[in-house]
C-alpha positions in Angstrom: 122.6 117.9 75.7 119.9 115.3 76.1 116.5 115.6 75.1 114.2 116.1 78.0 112.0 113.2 78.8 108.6 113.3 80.4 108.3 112.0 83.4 105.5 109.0 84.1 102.2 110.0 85.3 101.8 110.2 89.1 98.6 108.4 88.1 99.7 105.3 87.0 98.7 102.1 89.0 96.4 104.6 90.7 93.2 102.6 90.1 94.8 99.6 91.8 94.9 101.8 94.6 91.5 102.8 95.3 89.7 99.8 97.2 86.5 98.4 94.8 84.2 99.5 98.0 84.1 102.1 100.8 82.8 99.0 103.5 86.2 97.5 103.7 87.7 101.3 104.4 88.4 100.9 108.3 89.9 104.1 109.2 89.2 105.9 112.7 85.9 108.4 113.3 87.5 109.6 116.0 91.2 110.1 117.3 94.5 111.0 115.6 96.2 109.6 112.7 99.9 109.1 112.7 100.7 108.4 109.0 104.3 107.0 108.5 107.0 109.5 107.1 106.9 107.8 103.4 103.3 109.6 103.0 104.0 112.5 105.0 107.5 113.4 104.9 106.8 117.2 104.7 104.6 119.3 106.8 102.2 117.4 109.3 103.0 113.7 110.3 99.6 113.4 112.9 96.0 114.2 112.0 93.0 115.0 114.4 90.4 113.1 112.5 87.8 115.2 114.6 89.3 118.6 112.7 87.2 118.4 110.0 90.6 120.5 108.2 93.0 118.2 109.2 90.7 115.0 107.9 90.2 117.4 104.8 94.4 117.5 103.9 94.8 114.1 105.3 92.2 112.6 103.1 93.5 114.8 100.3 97.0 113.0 101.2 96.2 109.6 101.0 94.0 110.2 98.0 97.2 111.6 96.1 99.8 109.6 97.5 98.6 106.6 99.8 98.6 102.6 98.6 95.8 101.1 98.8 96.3 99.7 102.2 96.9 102.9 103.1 93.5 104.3 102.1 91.7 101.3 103.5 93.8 101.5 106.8 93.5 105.2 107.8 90.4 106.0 105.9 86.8 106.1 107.6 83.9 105.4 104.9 81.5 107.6 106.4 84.1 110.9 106.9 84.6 110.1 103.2 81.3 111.0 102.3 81.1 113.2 104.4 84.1 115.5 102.9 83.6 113.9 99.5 82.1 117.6 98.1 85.2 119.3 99.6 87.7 117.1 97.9 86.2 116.9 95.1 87.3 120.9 94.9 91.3 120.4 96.2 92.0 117.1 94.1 92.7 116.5 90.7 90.6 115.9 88.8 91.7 112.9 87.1 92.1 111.3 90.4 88.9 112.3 91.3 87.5 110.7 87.9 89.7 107.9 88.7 88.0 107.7 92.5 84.3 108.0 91.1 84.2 105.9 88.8 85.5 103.5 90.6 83.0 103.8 93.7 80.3 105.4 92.3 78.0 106.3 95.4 80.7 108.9 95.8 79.8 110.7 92.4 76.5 111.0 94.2 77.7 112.1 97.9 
């Protein structure tokens, strides 16, 4: 037998992913979201932004999993800070750390 080997953090390169600034985030206020199946290949595949629960595990989503052109892309800056205190509680918190300190108005939100 082998020795086990960790695997790599699901966090590398994760700071490359979060944009420098929530003004160039461009996602809907309004609508659904469609995300392709790379992102959401299990469970839902469309989001009603306007369901403040489906925004909440579509956010949650992109936060974990989504490149940054992804975030930028299907994200809405002001949704963000809206649901920033919810998030906050159903992400980890290393990305979260990650997320904050990188755009800090959101530790504030």
């Amino acid at each position: 037998m082998s020795p086990t080997k960790s695997l790599p953090s699901r966090l590398i390169g994760a700071a490359d992913r979060i944009p420098a600034s929530l003004d160039v985030l461009a996602g809907p206020d309004h609508g659904r979201v469609v995300l392709p199946l790379r992102l959401a290949w299990s469970g839902l595949t469309e989001f009603d932004v306007e369901d403040s629960r489906e925004r909440l595990t579509l956010y949650c989503l992109l936060l974990d999993c989504g490149q940054h052109d992804d975030v930028v892309r299907y994200v809405n800056a002001e949704l963000l800070r809206h649901d920033w205190s919810r998030i906050r509680k159903l992400t980890a918190r290393r990305m979260i750390t990650l997320w904050e300190s990188r755009v800090p108005e959101l530790a504030a939100a």
